[in-house]
C-alpha positions, 0 to 999 in steps of 0.5 A: 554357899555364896552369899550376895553382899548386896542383898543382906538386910538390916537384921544380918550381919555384913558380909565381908567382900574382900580383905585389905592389902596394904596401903595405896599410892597416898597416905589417904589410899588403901588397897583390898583384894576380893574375887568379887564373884557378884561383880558388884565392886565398880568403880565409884562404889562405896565400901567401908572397914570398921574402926575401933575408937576407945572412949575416955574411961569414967571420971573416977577411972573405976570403968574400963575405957568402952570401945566403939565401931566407926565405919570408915567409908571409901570410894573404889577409884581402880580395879586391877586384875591380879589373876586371870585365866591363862592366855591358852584358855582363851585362844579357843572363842567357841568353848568358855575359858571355865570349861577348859578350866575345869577340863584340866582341874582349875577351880574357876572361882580361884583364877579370878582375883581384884585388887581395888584402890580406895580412896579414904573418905572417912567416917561421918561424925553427925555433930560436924555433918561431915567426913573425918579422916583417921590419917591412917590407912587400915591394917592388912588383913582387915575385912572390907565391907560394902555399904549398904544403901540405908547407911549411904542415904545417912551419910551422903547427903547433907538433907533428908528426902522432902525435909524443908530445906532439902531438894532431890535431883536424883539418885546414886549411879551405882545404886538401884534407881532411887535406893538412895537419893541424892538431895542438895541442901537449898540453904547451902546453894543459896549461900554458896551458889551452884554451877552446872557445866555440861556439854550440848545435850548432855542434860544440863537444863533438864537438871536445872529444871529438876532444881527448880522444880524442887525448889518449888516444893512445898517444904521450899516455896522458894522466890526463884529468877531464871535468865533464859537466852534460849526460851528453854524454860517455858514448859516450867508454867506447869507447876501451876497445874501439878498437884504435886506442888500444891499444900493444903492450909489449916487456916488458909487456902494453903500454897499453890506456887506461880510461874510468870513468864516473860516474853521479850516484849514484855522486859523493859529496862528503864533509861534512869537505871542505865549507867555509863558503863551500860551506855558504852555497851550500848553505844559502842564506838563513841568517840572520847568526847561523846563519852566525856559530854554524855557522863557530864549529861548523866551526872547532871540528870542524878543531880536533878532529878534524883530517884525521879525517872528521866527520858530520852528527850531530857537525856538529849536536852542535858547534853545540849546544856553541857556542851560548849558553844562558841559564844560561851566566854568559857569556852576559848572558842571550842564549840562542841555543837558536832558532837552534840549533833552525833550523840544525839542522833545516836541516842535517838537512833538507838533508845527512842524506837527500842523495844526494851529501854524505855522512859518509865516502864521497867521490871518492878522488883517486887513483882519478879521476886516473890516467896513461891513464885519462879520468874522466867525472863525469855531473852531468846529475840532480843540482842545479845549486847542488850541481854547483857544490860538487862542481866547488869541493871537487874542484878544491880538493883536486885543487890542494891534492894537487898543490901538496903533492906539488910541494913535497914535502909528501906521499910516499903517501896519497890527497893524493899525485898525481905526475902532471900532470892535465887538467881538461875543464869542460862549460858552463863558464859555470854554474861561472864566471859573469860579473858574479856570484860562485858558490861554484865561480868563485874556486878555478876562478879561483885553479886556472888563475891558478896551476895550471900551476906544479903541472901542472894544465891546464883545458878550459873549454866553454861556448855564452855567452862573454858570461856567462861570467866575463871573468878566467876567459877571458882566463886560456886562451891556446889558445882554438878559437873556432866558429861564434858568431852573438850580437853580445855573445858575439863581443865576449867573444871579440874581447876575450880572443883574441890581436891576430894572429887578430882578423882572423879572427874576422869568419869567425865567423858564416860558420863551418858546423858542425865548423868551428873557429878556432884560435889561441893558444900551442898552434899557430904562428900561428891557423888555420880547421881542419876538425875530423876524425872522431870515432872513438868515437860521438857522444853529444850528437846534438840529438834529431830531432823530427819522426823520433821522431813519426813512430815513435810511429805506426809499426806496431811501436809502435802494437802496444806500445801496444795490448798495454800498455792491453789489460785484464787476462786472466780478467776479473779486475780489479786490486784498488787498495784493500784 
């Protein structure tokens, strides 16, 4: 009788599902043979043989050395047919092949045999938290087993489902949904950072949201920041009002974590915390004697007035004190009152009718960046040359305070942040972009080289790898990889993924949507996840053309439309001059 090797419980004993054959194309490969009469051994399965490793016989030698069983887990990367039906039983579409099998005496269960490769994974030592590898493939011969979902939940991810610490995006693709979750170590995120790439609709923001939504958790509570170009991430507010986010206290009124959105006219940068780099970017095409006036003002403005913030009109009155002029005995005759005249009218034209920069306001620190709270920054209408200074200054004071509270430096203020925070960047290609230099790449850069000493962790997201900033990648060692069909960006990928996963990312175009890979220091071994639901809505659905045409004919619309182009009432006719 033939028995389901999926379906075995705990209290039986495995069932074997094929027999290895030798060795694969490398040292950390093997190959096994199995008729895989239930088609359960796909590609990216888990299988595993058993390993005998003697112990150390006793202090005095008296006992015989005891052997125990180490489980050897493996991920099937190819599935090779080695026996089919003949050709001629399949010449007739009308009559299946086992039929003309058995019309001739063929057996069907014996024309059908697989060899599978395996990637050798190892076994998991729990003292490590990691995989090791016996360097040995097994013996031909050996009985291959597949993994059952309880010993996969053990080994595959670094964290337990809702422990503290943990966050769960999904589950294992070759799996029942939600037999074996997927849950990345926060800690591991937080101190390593974490990129998600993924082509247009393929589910990238739905997995950052599914992220975030874990990290809101009560056995998180984390103080999260999210950089939103596109205005994805406003329907995130509904954590406020999900009983699933809320914890009752003992001694208190518990945890109920908070959602701020802020819309563009609610950011402001203050003028003080620009540097020269942010007014280059600012003030594109200044001539070299604009720029050498405007750093003389500004380093004079810091000199004065320290910490102390500073405006438009004393940024213009410290250029007119650095200029020369023509009475100067310094001067030798050089006057610089033209260049005075064009820098200030450029400055003016550009920071006194600004909705973003301006002379005190600014985002205060410790009002963005809160334990339980995710501060939502929607830049969608404001230029893309300002979003990068906004991203710049507010990654530069955010490592500053954190660096100063570290040391030891400050004990209040707004420079006083003694919490570790998340930073999740949106379309992280426009803030680091490959083979050019914004104002916004070197402190992003410097934040993810240096920010885990000082608790800072980055989420970057973006659709382009290719054009996204190599050393910016790299820097991320948990990476969810989705589906990616352009060839350059595969590239990008295969380059900055660790070595282990590389035989997954051939999965890459094949991947549909809120599929994703996972691989690097926040999981045990990389892995193809099912993403779970989200529980707050979605907010960067793609817009359904054809529907939205369709209601602009509906009855109800065309009702509107006819009461809004109806003329005016009395015969009175609207007066436009007067």
């Amino acid at each position: 009788m033939l028995v389901d090797p999926g379906q075995t419980t705990r209290t039986q004993l495995p069932t074997p599902v094929g027999i290895t054959k030798g060795p694969g194309e490398s040292i950390h490969e093997y190959t096994f043979v199995s008729r895989d009469d239930f088609q359960i051994l796909k590609n990216g399965e888990y299988v595993y043989y058993e390993l005998d490793s003697p112990r150390a016989a006793s202090h005095n030698g008296s006992t015989p050395a005891r052997r125990r069983v180490r489980r050897v887990l493996g991920r099937i990367i190819k599935r090779v047919p080695l026996r089919l039906y003949p050709d001629t039983f399949l010449g007739e579409p009308e009559i299946a092949p086992d039929q003309v099998a058995a019309m001739v005496g063929y057996h069907s269960r014996t024309n059908e045999l697989f060899e599978l490769h395996v990637a050798i994974m190892g076994y998991y030592d729990p003292a490590t938290e990691s995989f090791i590898n016996p360097w040995i493939p097994p013996q031909s011969g050996k009985q291959i087993f597949l993994a059952d979902d309880a010993m996969l939940t053990e080994v595959l991810s670094r964290k337990k489902h809702h422990e503290p610490g943990s966050a769960t995006i999904g589950s294992l693709l070759t799996r029942e949904p939600n037999a074996v979750p997927i849950v990345l170590s926060v800690k591991d995120v937080v101190s390593t950072h974490m990129a998600i790439i993924a082509s247009t609709g393929a589910g990238k923001s739905y997995l950052a949201s599914v992220f975030i939504e874990e990290l809101m958790q009560p056995h998180n509570k984390a103080c999260v920041l999210i950089i939103d170009p596109h205005g994805e991430y406003s329907t995130l507010d509904q954590i406020a009002n999900e009983p699933s986010f809320s914890e009752s206290g003992n001694f208190g009124p518990g945890y109920r974590p908070t959602v701020h959105v802020y819309k563009h006219d609610e950011i402001k940068v203050r003028l003080s915390t620009l540097q020269m780099g942010d007014m280059r970017a600012l003030l594109p095409e200044m001539t070299e004697k604009q720029q050498y006036l405007l750093n003389r003002a500004l380093q004079k403005l810091r000199s004065r007035k320290g910490d102390t913030p500073w405006s438009v009109a004393d940024l213009k009155a410290a250029i007119k004190g650095s200029a020369r002029q023509k009475e100067d005995e310094e001067s030798e005759g050089a006057d610089d009152s033209s260049t005075v005249h064009a820098l200030t009218w450029r400055i003016e034209q550009r920071f006194e009718q600004s909705m973003t920069f301006d002379d005190s306001l600014h985002l205060d620190l410790r009002e963005i960046f809160k334990p339980g709270q995710c501060t939502v920054l929607q830049l969608n209408e404001i230029d893309e040359r300002d979003q990068q200074v906004i991203v710049a200054t507010l990654l530069r004071r955010l490592y500053h305070a954190r660096m100063d509270t570290e040391r030891g430096k400050v004990h209040s203020g707004e420079s006083y942040l003694p919490y570790p925070v998340f930073v999740l960047i949106e379309e992280a290609h426009h803030f680091a972009p490959g083979g050019a230099e914004v104002v916004s790449t070197s402190i992003l850069k410097q934040v993810l080289a240096e920010g885990r000493k000082f608790g800072i962790g980055v989420g970057i997201i973006s659709q382009r790898p290719g054009k996204l900033d190599a050393d910016v990648l790299s820097q991320c060692q948990t990476q969810c990889i989705m589906r990616i069909v352009n060839e350059i960006d595969q590239k990008s990928v295969a380059a900055a993924i660790e070595g282990v996963g590389r035989d997954l990312l051939h999965n890459l175009p094949a991947l549909s949507k809120g599929q994703v890979i996972v691989a690097g220091s926040a999981v045990n071994t990389p892995v193809i996840c099912r993403v779970r639901q989200r529980i707050t809505p979605h907010g960067g659905e793609s817009k359904d053309a054809p529907e939205m045409w369709q209601q602009y004919f509906s009855n109800e619309n065309q009702a509107r439309l006819r009461r809004e182009e109806a003329p005016l009432t009395n015969n009175q006719g609207f007066q436009f001059f007067r």
